[in-house]
N, C-alpha and C positions, 0 to 999 in steps of 0.2 A: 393095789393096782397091778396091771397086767406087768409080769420080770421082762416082758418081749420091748416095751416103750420107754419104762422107768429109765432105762440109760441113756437113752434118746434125750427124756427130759433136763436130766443132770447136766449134760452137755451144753442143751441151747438156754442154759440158765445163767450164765456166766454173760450170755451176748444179747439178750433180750427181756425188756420187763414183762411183755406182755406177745401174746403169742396170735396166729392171725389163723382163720377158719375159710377157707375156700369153697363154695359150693357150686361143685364142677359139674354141668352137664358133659354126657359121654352120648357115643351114637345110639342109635335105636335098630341099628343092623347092620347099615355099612358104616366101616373102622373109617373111612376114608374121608366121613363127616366131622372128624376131633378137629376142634380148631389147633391152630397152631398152639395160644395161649393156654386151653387148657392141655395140652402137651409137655407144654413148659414147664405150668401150677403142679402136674403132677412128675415132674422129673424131682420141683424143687421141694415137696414136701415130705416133711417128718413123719410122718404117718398118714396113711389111708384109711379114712371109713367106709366103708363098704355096705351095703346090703346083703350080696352074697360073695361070704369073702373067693368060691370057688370061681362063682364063675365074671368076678371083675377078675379074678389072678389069672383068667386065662386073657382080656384084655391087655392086661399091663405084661403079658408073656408076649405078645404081640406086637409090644409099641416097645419091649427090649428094655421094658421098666421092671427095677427089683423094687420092692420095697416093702417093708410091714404092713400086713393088712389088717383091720379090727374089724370084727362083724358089728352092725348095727342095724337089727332089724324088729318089727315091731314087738317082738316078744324079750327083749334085753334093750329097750331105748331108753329106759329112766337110766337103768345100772351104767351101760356106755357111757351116757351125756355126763354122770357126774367124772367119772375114769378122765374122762378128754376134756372135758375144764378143767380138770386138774394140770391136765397135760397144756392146754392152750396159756393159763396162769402162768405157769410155768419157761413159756416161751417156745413153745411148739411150733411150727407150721400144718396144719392140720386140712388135709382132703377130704371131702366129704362128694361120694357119687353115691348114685344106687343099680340098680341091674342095666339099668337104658333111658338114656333121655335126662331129664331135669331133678334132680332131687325134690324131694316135697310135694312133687306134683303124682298124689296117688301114692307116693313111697313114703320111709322113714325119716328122721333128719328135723324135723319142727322143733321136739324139744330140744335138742344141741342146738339151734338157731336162735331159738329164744331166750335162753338159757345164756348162750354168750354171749347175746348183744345185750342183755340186762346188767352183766357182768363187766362191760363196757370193755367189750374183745372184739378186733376187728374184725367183722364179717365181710368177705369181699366175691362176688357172683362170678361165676364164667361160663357165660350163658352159651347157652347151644343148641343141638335137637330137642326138640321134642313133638311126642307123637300126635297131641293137641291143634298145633300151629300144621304140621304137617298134611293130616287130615283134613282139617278146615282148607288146606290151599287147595285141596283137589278135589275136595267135597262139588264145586259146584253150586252151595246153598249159599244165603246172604253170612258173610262172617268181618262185617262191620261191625257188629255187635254179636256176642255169645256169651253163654255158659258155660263151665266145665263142671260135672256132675259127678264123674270120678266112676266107680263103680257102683252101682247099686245093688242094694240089702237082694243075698243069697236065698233069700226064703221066699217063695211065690208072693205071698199074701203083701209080707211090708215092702218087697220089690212093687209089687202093683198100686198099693197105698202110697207109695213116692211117685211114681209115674201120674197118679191120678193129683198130684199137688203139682204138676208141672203139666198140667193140660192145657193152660190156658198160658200158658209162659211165649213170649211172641221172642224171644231172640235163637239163633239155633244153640243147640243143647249137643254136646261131645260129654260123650262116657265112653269108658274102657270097661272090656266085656270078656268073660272067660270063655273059652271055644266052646266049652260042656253046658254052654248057659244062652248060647248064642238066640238056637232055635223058639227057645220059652222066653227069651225077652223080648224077642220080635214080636211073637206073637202076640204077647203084652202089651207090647207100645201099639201095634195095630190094634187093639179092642179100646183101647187108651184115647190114643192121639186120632183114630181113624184109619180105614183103611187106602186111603189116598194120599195121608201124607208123604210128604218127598224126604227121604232118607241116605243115607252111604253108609256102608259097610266097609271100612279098609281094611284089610288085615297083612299082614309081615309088609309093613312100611319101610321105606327105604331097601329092603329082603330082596334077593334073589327073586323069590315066587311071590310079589308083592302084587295085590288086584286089589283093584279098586269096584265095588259092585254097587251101581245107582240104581235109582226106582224109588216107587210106593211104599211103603210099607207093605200092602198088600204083596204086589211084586221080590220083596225081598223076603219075606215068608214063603212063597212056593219056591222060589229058587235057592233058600237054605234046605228045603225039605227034601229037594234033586244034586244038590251039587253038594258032596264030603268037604273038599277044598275048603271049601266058604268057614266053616268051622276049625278051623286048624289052624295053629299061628297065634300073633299075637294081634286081638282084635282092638278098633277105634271104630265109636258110631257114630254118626253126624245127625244129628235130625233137625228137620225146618222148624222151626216156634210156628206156635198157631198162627194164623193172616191174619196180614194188620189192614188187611189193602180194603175190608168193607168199612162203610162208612160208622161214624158214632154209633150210629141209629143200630145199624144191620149189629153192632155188637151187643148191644144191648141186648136186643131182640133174641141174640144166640144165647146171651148169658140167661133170659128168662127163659126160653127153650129150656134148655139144660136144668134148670130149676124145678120147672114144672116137670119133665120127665124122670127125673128124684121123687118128687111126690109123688106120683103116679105107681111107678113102681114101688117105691119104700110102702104105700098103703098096701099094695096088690100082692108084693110077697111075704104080708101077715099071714095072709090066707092060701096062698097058689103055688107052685114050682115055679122056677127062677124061669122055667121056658113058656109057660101061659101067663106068666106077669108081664114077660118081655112082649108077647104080641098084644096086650092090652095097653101098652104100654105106649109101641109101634104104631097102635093106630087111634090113640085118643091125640097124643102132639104131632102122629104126621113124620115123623122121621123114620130110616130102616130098620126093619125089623133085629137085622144084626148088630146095629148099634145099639140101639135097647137091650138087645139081650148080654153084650158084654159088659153094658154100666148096670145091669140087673144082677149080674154076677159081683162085680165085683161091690156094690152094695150089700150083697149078701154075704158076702164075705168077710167086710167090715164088723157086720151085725153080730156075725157067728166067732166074732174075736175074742 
């Protein structure tokens, strides 16, 4: 175990059976959103888990907090969680943040969470920002109901392969998006979801230079492809779930559409380019030509796996 806590533990050993895990949301840009509470949780704990122990030490540099920090990020979370069970057994008080916002959500932290409540170690929440909730309040979309999708697979093919398993998804759908990835996921989800879906783009929330940019799908692709800004920051995407507003019937109908122009195409690109399947495609079910030819693509794509 780490010589940095080991003394720590020897201490709170004498005053406690059993030790308690706090999992503290921190802001997501402005310091001025720490609740009180978790202000306090992290005055009075034994050690800090950390994501990146640099840059929460510039936080707790801020808020005029010292204290130990232990890295825990997805590449050292097995080795951590046992190190801090050990330390929680022990009788620790144990902080757990991550870089911004809520632990667990997209960050490290699940195995130490599970890990001690199996262990039957107090886990106790100190809820706060996060960029999820935040996004959705100013989204503008229905967010009575959602998804949080997290980030999605880095690689075109199984990035588009999970967009196409959420095409028919009717609640709105939030992912967190890398700036270098921004333009090719839009893109994505417009050939995907269509090019009229209603979308949000927010990036540095709660930030200084925080925008919130609404529209189509379509519209949010040409205005990523003119505006730098748009990609810079830390992004959050909102997008609307399919309509639910047509009737039984009209669903159906769309789900056989979509059926039938799988067949069509899946027989046409035995034989043809992904661009003369897609107009065969286009004009045998009746839908645009650019629709066909992105579910032609990404069919082929599938095939070529």
């Amino acid at each position: 175990m780490n010589s940095r806590y080991r003394r720590i533990i020897v201490t709170r050993r004498v005053n406690q059976v059993s030790g308690l895990l706090e999992v503290i949301a921190t802001p997501i840009g402005n310091v001025g959103d720490l609740s009180t509470r978790a202000l306090e949780s992290l005055r009075a704990a034994d050690l800090i888990a950390a994501e990146d122990t640099r840059h929460s030490g510039q936080l707790l540099l801020r808020l005029g907090i010292q204290k130990t920090l232990i890295s825990l990020h997805s590449h050292n979370e097995s080795q951590r969680t046992t190190e801090l069970l050990e330390a929680l057994r022990q009788g620790s008080r144990i902080a757990l943040i991550s870089d911004a916002g809520t632990p667990l959500l997209s960050d490290p932290g699940f195995e130490l969470v599970r890990e001690a409540a199996a262990a039957g170690i107090k886990v106790r929440s100190i809820p706060g920002p996060t960029a999820i909730a935040a996004a959705l309040a100013v989204s503008g979309l229905p967010c009575d109901r959602f998804c949080f999708e997290g980030f999605l697979p880095a690689k075109d093919m199984e990035r588009r392969q999970r967009l196409d398993q959420l095409r028919v998804e009717s609640r709105s759908m939030v992912f967190f998006e890398s700036p270098h990835r921004l333009q090719r996921t839009l893109i994505d989800m417009r050939h995907v979801f269509g090019v009229s879906r209603q979308a949000v783009v927010a990036r540095e929330l709660t930030k200084l230079h925080e925008q919130i940019y609404r529209g189509s799908l379509e519209d949010l692709v040409q205005q990523c492809q003119i505006d730098s800004l748009m990609s810079r920051g830390e992004i959050t995407l909102v997008i609307a779930g399919a309509s639910v507003s047509k009737s039984e019937a009209g669903d159906e109908e769309s789900a056989v559409e979509s059926e039938f122009l799988d067949r069509c195409l899946r027989a046409a690109l035995v034989h043809l380019p992904v661009s003369k399947a897609a107009a065969i495609g286009a004009a045998v079910v009746g839908v645009p030509r650019a629709q066909a030819y992105a579910r032609a693509m990404m069919l082929k794509e599938l095939k070529d796996r």
